[in-house]
Structures are given as C-alpha cells and as structure tokens.
VOGU-3710 file (C-alpha; in Angstrom, 3 decimals, decimal comma):
1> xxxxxxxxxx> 14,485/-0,314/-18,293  14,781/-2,423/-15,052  14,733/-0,328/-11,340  17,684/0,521/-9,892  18,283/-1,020/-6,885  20,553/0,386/-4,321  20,724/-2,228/-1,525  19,957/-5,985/-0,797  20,946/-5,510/2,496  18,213/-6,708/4,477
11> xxxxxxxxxx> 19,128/-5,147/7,419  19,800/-2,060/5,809  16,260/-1,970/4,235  14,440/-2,960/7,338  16,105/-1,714/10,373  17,430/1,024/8,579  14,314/2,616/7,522  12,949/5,880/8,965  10,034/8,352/8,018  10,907/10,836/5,844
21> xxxxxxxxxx> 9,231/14,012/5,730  10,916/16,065/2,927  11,752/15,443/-0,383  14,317/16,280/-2,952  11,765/17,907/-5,568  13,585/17,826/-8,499  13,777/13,691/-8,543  10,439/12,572/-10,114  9,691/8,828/-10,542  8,657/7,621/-13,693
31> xxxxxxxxxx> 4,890/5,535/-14,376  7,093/2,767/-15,242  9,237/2,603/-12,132  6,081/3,632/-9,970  4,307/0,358/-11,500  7,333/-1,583/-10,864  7,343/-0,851/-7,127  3,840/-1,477/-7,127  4,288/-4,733/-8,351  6,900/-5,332/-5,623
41> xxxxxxxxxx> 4,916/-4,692/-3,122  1,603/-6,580/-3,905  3,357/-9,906/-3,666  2,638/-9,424/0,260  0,229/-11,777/1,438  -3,515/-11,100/1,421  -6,505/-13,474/3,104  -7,084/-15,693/0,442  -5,221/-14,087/-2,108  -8,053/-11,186/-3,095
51> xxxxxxxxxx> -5,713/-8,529/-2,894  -7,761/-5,960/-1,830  -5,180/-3,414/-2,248  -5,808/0,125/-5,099  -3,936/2,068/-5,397  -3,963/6,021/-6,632  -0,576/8,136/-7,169  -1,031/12,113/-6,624  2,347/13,237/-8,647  0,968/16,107/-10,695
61> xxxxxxxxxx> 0,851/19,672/-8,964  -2,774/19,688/-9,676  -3,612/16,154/-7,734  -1,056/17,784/-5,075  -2,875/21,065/-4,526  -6,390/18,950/-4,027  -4,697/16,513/-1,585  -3,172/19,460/0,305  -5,896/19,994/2,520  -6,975/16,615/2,912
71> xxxxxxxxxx> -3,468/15,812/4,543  -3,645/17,672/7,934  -0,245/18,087/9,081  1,467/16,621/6,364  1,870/19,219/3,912  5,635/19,297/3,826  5,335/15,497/2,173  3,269/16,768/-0,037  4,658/19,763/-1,300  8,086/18,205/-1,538
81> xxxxxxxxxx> 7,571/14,571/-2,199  7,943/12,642/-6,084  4,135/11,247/-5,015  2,072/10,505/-2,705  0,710/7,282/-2,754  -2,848/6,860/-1,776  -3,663/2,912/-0,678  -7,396/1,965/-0,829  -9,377/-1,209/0,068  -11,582/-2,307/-2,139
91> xxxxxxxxxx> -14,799/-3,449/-0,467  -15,870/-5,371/-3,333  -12,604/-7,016/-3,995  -14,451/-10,342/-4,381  -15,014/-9,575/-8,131  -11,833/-10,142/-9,354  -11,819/-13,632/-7,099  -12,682/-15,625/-10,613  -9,885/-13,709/-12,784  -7,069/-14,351/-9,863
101> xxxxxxxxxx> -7,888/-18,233/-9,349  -8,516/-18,576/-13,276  -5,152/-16,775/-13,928  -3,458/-19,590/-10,918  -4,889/-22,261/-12,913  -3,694/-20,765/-16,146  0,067/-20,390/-15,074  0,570/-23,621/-13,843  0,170/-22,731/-10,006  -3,361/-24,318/-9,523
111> xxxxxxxxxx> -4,920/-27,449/-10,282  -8,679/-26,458/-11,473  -10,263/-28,958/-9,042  -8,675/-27,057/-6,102  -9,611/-23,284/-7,452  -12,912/-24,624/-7,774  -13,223/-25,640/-4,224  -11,797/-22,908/-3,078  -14,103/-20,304/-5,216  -17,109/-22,363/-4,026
121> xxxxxxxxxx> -16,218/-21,535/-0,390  -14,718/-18,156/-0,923  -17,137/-16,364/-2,757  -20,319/-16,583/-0,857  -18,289/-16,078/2,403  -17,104/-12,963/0,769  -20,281/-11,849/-0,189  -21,984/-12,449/3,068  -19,478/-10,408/4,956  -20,847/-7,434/6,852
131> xxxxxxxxxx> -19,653/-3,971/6,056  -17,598/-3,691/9,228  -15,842/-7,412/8,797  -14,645/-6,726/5,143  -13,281/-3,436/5,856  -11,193/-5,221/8,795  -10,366/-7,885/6,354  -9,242/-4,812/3,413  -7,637/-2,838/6,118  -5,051/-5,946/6,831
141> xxxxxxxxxx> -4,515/-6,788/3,563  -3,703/-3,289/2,409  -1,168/-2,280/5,406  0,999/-5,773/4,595  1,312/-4,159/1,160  1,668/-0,661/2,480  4,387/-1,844/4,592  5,935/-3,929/2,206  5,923/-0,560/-0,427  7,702/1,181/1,691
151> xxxxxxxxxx> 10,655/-1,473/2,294  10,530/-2,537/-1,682  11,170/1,536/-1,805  14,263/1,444/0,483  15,598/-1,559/-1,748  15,609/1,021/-4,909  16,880/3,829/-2,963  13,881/5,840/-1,900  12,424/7,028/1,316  9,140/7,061/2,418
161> xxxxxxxxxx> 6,461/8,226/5,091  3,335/6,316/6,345  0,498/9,018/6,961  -2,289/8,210/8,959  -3,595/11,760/8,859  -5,957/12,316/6,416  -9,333/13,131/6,324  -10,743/9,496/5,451  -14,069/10,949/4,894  -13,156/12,689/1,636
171> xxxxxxxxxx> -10,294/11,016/0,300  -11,725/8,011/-2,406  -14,567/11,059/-3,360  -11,640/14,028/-4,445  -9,773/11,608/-6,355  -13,238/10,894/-8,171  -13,877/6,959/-6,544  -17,024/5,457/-4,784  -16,378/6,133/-1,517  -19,236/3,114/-0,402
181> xxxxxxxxxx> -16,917/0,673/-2,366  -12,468/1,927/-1,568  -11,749/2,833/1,986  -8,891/4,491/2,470  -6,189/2,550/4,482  -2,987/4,972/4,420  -0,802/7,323/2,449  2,599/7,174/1,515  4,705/10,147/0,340  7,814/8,971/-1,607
191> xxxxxxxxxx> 11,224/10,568/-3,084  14,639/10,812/-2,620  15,172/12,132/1,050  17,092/15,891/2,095  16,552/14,433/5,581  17,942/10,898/6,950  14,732/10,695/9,249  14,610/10,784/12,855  15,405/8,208/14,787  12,833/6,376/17,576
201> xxxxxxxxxx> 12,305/4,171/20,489  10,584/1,026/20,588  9,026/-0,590/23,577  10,905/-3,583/24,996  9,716/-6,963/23,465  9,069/-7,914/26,971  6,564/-5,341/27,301  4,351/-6,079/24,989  4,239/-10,327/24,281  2,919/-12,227/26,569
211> xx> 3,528/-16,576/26,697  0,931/-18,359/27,679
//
C-alpha cells in the first residue's frame, strides 16, 4: 500500500500549514503509514548524519490516558488526535555512527576511505561532548525532523500541532525509556483536522535579520 498523498503543492504544504488542535477521532493511521511518514521526515538533515531523532507514537487509549497529564494544556490534541507523536534525542546517538557510515559504504554512497576518516574524527568528538553540548546538538537535529514531519504530514493530507508543553521531566520515564540517555525535544499530535487552524502574524523580516 503506498500513502496517499493529497498535495505537491509546495506552497500549499508550507505556507498553508496551521496548528491544529482537534481531531476527527474516527480516522486512525495505520503502523504502516505512521512508518512511512516517519521515513519522510528523517531524510532532514542532521550534524553529521547521526540522526539523533526516536521516536515514540501514543495511539492506543491506554498510552493516551498516561500522556494526558503530562501534556498541560493540550489535552484536546490528545483526546481527539490519531497520535501523538513523541520526538526524543538520543544522547548516545553516536552508537549507531558505525552501522550508518557502514550502510553509506554498502549502498554505493561512500567510498570506505572517506567513512573511515570521517568515523576517526567523528566518534571521539562525539564521545567527548559534554552533556549540555550534545543535547544542543540532539535538540537541532530532532526539530529539522520535527518540522519536516509535520510538512511530510500536510503532503498526505493530515494536520498537525507542535507542543512544547509537556512536562520534560517525566516524559522518556512514562513511556518506559532512560531518561539520562532520550531527551525529549517536542510532541506532535496528528489526524485529520475538524478545525482549519487559526491563522497568525509573523514579525516583519526586517525586524529580525540584521546585514552586516
């Protein structure tokens, strides 16, 4: 079965977008189509290619009723939404370094001389990070593919919210993960829309660049 897709109308999917807040709850969204979004969205970029990015999907009503009150002000996504996608960053995302480069090499996209330079430099860098500078370096990674869910979403014909409010704290340890290791980046509820969104201002491009 391939995903639908409802528009390739770029500025459809991207300008067009809006948060959506409640959900048609009689539209689920099938493991396979899930994956397939997934997919989608992890070809964003990520620094050095270690896609830090896991991610967990709440769809039953029991992983629903123990994100409820994890979700602050959100509950309406939850209750109504097909999921709620959870997006981690894995602090340890260096271990699968060896399987992605070995995997370029395999496919025809690497020559082996240049993963192995590459893993000789990456790695220990990696390794030697601090707490703090590998959960900036996660954090980035996982909102490019966060952001790039959501439009891959639009492009099948399903809306989406960004939630920011969550309590971080508990998240990766409810849904049974080491909370040391996947730090929570964002949620994103998902479904076919009863709403069209709201629409929103932007400050002026002037306002915030500056040319030096």
């Amino acid at each position: 079965m391939v995903l639908q897709v409802a528009t390739n109308d770029f500025s459809e999917i991207t300008f067009g977008r809006k948060s959506v807040r409640v959900y048609d709850k009689n539209v689920k969204i099938s493991h396979e189509d899930m994956l397939e979004l997934i997919k989608e969205a992890t070809l964003a970029p990520s620094s050095v290619n270690m896609q830090p990015w896991r991610f967990v999907v709440a769809e039953s009503d029991e992983a629903k009723e123990k994100l409820l009150p994890l979700v602050r002000f959100n509950g309406r996504q939850n209750e109504s939404s097909s999921a709620m996608v959870m997006i981690f960053g894995d602090m340890k995302c260096y271990e699968y370094g060896e399987e992605i480069y070995n995997r370029a090499v395999d496919e025809g996209k690497m020559p082996a001389e240049v993963r192995d330079h590459q893993l000789a430099g990456i790695m220990p860098m990696y390794q030697n990070l601090t707490a703090e500078q590998m959960n900036d370096v996660i954090k980035v990674d996982a909102s490019l593919a966060a952001m790039q869910f959501m439009l891959v979403a639009r492009h099948h014909g399903y809306d989406t919210n960004p939630i920011g409010g969550f309590e971080a704290d508990q998240l990766a340890e409810a849904f049974g993960m080491d909370k040391e290791r996947y730090a929570p980046v964002m949620i994103i509820s998902i479904g076919k829309g009863l709403e069209e969104g709201f629409p929103s201002v932007r400050l002026d491009a002037e306002q915030v660049t500056s040319f030096k």
